[in-house]
C-alpha positions in Angstrom: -7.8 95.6 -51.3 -4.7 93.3 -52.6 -4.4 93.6 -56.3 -3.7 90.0 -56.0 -7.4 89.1 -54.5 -9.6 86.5 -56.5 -12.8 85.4 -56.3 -14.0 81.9 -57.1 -17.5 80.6 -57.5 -18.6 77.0 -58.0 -21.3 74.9 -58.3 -21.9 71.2 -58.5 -23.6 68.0 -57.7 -22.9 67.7 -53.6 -20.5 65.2 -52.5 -18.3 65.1 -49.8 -15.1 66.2 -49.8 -15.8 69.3 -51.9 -14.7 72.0 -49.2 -11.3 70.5 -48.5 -10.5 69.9 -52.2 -11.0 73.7 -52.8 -8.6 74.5 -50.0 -6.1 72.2 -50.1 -5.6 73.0 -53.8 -5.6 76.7 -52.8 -3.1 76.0 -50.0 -0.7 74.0 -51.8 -0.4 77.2 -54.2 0.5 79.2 -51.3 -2.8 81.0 -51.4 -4.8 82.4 -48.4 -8.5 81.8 -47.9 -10.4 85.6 -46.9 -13.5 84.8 -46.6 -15.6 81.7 -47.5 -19.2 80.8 -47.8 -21.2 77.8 -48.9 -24.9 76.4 -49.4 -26.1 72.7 -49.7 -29.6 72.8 -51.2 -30.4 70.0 -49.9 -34.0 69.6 -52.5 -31.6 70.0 -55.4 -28.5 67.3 -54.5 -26.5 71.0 -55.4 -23.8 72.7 -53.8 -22.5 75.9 -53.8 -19.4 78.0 -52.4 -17.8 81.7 -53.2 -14.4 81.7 -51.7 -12.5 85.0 -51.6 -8.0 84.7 -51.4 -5.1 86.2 -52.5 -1.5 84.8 -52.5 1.4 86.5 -50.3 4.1 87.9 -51.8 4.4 87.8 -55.5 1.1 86.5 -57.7 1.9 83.7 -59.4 0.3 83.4 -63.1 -3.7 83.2 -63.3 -2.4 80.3 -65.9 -1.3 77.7 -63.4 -4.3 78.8 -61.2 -6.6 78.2 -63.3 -5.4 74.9 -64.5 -5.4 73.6 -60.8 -9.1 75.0 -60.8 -10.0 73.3 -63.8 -8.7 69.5 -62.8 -11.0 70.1 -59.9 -14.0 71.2 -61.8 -13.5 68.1 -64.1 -13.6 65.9 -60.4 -16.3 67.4 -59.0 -18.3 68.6 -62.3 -18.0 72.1 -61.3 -19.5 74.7 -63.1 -17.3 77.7 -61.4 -16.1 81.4 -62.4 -12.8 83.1 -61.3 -12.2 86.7 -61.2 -9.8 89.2 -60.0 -11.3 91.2 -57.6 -9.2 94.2 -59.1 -11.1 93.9 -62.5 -13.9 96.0 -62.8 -16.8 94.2 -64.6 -18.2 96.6 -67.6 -21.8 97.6 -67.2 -24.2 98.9 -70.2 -27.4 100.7 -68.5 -30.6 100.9 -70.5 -33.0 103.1 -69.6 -36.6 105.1 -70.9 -38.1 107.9 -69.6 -38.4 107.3 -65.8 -35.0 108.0 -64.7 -34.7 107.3 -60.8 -32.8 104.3 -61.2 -30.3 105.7 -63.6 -29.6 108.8 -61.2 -29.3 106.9 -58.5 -27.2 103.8 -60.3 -24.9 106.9 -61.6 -24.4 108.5 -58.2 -23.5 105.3 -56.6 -21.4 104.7 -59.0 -19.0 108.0 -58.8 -19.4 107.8 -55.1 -17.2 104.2 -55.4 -20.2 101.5 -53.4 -20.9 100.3 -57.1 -17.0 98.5 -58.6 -18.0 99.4 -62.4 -16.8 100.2 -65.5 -19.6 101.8 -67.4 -19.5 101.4 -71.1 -22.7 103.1 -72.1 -26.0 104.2 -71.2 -28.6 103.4 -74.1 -32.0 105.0 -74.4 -35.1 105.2 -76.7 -34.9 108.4 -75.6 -32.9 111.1 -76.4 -30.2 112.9 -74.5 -32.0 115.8 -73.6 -34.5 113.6 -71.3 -31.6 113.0 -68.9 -30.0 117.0 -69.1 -30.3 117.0 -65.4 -27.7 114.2 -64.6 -24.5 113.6 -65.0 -23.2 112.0 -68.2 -19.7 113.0 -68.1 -17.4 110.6 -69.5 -20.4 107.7 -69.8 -21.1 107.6 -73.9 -24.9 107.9 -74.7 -26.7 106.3 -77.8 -30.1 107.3 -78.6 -31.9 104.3 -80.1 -35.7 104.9 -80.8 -37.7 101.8 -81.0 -41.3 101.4 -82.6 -43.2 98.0 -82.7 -41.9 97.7 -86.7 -38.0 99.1 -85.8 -37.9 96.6 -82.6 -35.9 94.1 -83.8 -33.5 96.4 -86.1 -32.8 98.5 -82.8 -32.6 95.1 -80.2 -30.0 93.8 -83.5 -27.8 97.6 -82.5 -28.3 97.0 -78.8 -26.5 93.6 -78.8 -23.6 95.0 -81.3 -23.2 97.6 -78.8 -22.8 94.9 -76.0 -20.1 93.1 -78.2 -18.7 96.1 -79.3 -18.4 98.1 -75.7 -17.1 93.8 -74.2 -19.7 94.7 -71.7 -20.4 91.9 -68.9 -24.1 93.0 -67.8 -26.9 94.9 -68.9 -29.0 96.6 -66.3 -32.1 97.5 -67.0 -32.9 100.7 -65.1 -36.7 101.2 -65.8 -36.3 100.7 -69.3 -39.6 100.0 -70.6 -39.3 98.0 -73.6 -39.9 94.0 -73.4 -36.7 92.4 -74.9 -37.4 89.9 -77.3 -36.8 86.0 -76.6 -33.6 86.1 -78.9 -32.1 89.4 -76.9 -33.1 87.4 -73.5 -31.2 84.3 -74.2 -28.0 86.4 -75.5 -27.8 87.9 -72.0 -28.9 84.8 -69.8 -27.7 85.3 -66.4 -26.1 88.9 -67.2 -28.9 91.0 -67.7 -30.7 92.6 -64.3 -34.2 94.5 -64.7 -36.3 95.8 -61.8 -39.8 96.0 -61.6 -42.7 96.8 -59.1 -44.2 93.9 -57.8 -47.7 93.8 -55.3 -49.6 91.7 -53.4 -51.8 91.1 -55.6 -49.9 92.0 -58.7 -50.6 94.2 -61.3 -49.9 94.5 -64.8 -50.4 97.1 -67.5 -50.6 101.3 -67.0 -50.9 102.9 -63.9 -49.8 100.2 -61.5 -49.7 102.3 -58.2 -52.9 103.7 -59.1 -54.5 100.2 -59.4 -53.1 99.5 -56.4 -54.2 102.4 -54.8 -58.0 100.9 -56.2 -57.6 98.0 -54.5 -56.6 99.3 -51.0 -53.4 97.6 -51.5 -51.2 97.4 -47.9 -47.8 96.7 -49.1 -45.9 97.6 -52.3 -42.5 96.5 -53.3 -39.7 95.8 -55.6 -37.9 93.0 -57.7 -34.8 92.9 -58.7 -34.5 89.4 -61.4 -32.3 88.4 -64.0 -34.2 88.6 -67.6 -35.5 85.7 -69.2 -38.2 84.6 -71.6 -40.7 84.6 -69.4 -41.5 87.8 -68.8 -41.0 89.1 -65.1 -40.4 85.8 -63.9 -36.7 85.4 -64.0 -34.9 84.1 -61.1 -34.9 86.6 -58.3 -31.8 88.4 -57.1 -33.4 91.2 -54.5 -36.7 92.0 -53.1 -38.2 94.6 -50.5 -41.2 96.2 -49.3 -43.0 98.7 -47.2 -46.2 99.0 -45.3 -48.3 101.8 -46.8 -51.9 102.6 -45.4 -55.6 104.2 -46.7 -54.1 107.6 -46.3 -51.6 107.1 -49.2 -52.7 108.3 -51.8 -51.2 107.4 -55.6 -48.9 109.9 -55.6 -47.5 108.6 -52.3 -47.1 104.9 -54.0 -45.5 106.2 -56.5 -42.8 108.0 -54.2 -42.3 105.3 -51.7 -42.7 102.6 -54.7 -40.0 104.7 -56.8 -37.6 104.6 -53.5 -37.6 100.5 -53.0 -37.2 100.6 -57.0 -33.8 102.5 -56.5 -32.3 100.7 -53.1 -33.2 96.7 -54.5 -31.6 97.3 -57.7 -28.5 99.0 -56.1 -28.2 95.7 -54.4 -28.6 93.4 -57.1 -26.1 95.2 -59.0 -23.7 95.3 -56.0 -24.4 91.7 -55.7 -23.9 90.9 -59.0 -20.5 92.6 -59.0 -19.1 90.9 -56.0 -20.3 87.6 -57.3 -22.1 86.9 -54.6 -25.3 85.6 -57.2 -25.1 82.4 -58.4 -28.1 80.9 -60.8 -29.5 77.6 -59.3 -32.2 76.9 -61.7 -35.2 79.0 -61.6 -33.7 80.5 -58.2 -31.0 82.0 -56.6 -28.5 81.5 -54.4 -26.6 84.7 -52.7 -24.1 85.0 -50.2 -24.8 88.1 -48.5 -21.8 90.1 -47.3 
């Protein structure tokens, strides 16, 4: 990859004209369009695009980019992000005592398929839970929480996030609610993952009630975090077909597997900026 490669995202009331704005203004600043992608929700009156380029020869200032970027926006009333692909977001994982989605976050990560800088892992836990993995180089805070502490250790969680500059918080399985306050702090960079069945089910021992019910299919949700509790706009989601001769320890296998490969997505997704918010929803452009 170019060290010169950006990618923009932009959304905005649709009009016409919008697509060939975007590239003639990257054009006439002798950039080269990669790879584009766009969406017209059509229920909304909303448009949306991810363009990736790079500019031959020398790269010119992100300045002067960035103001022809702007004048646009303020045409179109774009809302619109630009990174350097070459920038590795910085990524704070929080995580409790199930640990299958921080293993397999951490061995994606040193294998390269996750672009991350991780600044942390924070647990209300203590290292000692995790003395099978490897922590190498990845600073670890232990911060207990009890219903009367919650708020003193969500106040230490968010001076971490300022402290460490980190970009998004993923929650891998960590299984503490975060207060409203926290939630709106990390709108629209904050990923959690959670079962989810048809029906649903709530509370202890989900794969066991589901095992009750003679459930057929179990799955996975990948959502930002918001307020409302478990109903954050969706990023990722997957199933599998299970059958009466699974029994709750086999839910909880297969269940823990889709846990580990939808998050891995989101997160992927989320890196590449190929997420953008759209209300309640999402909109993605796949690779």
């Amino acid at each position: 990859m170019s060290a010169t490669q950006h990618v923009l995202t932009l959304s905005c009331p649709n009009r016409p004209g919008i697509v060939a704005a975007v590239a003639t203004s990257l054009f006439e600043g002798g950039r080269n369009i990669l790879e584009a992608q766009q969406f017209d929700d059509t229920e909304t009156g909303k448009f949306f695009m991810r363009v990736v380029f790079d500019h031959p020869g020398p790269a010119p200032e992100d300045a002067a980019l960035r103001a022809g970027l702007a004048a646009l926006a303020e045409r179109f009333g774009m809302r619109w992000s630009l990174r350097n692909r070459a920038d590795r977001p910085r990524v704070m994982l929080l995580a409790s005592k199930f640990d299958h989605c921080l293993a397999d976050i951490l061995y994606r990560w040193r294998l390269g398929e996750l672009p991350m800088e991780l600044t942390a892992i924070v647990s209300n836990h203590g290292r000692e839970n995790y003395a099978h993995l490897d922590l190498d180089g990845v600073p670890f805070h232990h911060l207990p929480v009890t219903r009367e502490t919650k708020m003193e250790q969500e106040a230490q969680i968010w001076a971490l996030v300022q402290e460490t500059r980190s970009e998004l918080v993923v929650l891998a399985r960590y299984m503490q609610i975060l207060s409203d306050g926290l939630a709106a702090k990390l709108a629209g960079r904050c990923i959690n993952i959670h079962h989810s069945f048809l029906p649903g089910f709530k509370g202890a021992r989900p794969y066991h009630q589901a095992h009750t019910r003679g459930v057929k299919l179990i799955g996975a949700t990948a959502h930002y975090v918001t307020a409302d509790l478990d109903e954050g706009p969706i990023i990722e989601q997957d199933v599998e077909r299970i059958s009466h001769h699974d029994t709750p320890d086999d839910l909880i296998r297969i269940g823990r597997d889709i846990e580990r490969r939808v998050l891995a997505r989101a997160i992927r997704w989320h890196l590449e900026d190929r997420v953008i918010l759209n209300g309640r929803k999402t909109v993605v452009f796949h690779s």
